[in-house]
C-alpha positions, -999 to 999 in steps of 0.1 A, spaced: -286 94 -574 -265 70 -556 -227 59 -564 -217 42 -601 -197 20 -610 -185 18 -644 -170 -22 -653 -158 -28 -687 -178 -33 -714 -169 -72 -723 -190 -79 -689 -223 -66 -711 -232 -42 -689 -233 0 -687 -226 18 -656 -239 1 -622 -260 25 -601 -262 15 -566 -298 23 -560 -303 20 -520 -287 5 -492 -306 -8 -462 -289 -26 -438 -290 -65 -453 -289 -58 -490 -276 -33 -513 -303 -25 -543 -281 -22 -582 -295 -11 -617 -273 -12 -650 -286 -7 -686 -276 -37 -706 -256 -33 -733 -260 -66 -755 -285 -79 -769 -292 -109 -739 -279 -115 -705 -276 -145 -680 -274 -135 -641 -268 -165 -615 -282 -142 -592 -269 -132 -555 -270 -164 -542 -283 -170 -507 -302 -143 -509 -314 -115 -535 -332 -113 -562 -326 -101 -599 -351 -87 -626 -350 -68 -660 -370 -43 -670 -370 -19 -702 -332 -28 -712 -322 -24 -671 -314 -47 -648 -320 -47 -615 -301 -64 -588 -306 -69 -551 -280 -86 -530 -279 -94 -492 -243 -90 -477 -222 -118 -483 -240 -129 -516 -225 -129 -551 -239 -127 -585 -224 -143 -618 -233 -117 -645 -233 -132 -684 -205 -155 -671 -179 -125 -671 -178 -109 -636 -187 -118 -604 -205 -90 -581 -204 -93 -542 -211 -78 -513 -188 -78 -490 -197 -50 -463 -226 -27 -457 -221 -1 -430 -249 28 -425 -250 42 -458 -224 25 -476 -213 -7 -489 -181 -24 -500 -186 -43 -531 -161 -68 -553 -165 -64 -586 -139 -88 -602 -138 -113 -639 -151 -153 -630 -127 -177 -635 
């Protein structure tokens, strides 16, 4: 199992499980926790798809998603094995 994140619940969203990293684009999964969810996905490059109450994210370095208008998810660095990601409110 790789890292979590845990982001507040307003952001509709459980715990964010970093999945893999290769070395263009860290792969994400997080149960959702409302009932619907919106996802301006990790543009330039990424993808985004939802499966069984998950959602599953995959974001290229230097990408950002907009999740259900609330946060903002980037990634900033991705070194070897790890990966620096900004996880901050929109607006």
């Amino acid at each position: 199992m790789g890292d979590v994140v845990t982001v507040p619940g307003k952001y509709g969203l459980g715990p964010i499980e970093v999945t893999a990293i290769t070395g263009r684009a860290v792969e994400m999964v997080a149960p959702l926790t409302g009932s619907g969810y919106s996802i301006s996905g990790c543009s330039g490059g990424g993808g985004v798809s939802s499966q069984g109450g998950d959602v599953r994210l995959s974001c290229d370095k230097g990408t950002a998603a907009t999740i259900n208008n609330a946060m903002s998810l980037e990634v900033v660095e991705i070194l070897d094995t790890a990966a620096v990601l900004r996880i901050e409110p929109t607006g």
